[in-house]
C-alpha positions in Angstrom: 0.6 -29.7 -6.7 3.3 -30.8 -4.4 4.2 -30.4 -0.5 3.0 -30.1 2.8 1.4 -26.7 4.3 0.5 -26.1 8.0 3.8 -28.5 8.9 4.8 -28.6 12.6 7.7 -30.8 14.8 5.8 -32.3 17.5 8.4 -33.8 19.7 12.3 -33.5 19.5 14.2 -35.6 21.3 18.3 -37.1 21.6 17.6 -40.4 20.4 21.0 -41.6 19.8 22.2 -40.9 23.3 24.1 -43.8 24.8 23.8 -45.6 21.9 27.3 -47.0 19.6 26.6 -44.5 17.4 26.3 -41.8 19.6 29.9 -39.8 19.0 29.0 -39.5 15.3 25.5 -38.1 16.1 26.2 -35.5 18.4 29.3 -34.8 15.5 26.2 -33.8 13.1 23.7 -32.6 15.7 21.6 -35.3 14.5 18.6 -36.0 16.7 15.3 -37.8 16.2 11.7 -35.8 15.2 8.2 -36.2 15.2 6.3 -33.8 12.4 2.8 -33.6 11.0 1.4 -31.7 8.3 -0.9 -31.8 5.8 -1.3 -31.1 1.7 -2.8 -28.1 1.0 -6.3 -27.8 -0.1 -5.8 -26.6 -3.5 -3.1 -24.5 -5.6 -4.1 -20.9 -3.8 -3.3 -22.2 -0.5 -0.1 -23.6 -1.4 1.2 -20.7 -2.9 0.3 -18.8 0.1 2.0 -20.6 2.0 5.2 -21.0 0.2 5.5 -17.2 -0.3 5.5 -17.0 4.0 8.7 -19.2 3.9 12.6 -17.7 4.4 14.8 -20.4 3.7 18.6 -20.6 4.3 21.6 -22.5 3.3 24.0 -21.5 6.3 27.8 -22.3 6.5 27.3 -25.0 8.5 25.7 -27.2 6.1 22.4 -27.4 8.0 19.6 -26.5 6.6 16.8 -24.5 7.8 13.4 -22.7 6.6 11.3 -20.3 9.1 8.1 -19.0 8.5 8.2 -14.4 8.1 5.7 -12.9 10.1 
């Protein structure tokens, strides 16, 4: 069994701003994160909670994964 359930980004912040390489961060949207999560109890949970993801590839080369309700 592999991966995280329950995971969660605790703080967001712009972490490159006036820094050298500031330019090419904000050029890739790249910005620093805290997260927590935690592994999943046992095989039942992680399959629950891999069938509530939606994950998407979109043109931009970003990727991104929301939870249906």
């Amino acid at each position: 069994m592999a991966g995280f359930v329950d995971f969660e980004i605790t703080w967001r912040a712009d972490v490159f701003s006036g820094a050298p390489q500031e330019s090419s961060a904000a050029n890739f949207g790249t910005v620093g994160i805290n997260f927590r999560a935690r592994k999943a109890g046992n095989e039942k949970e992680q399959q629950a909670a891999l069938a509530g993801l939606s994950c998407a590839l979109p043109a931009q080369s970003t990727f991104s994964c929301e939870v249906e309700p």
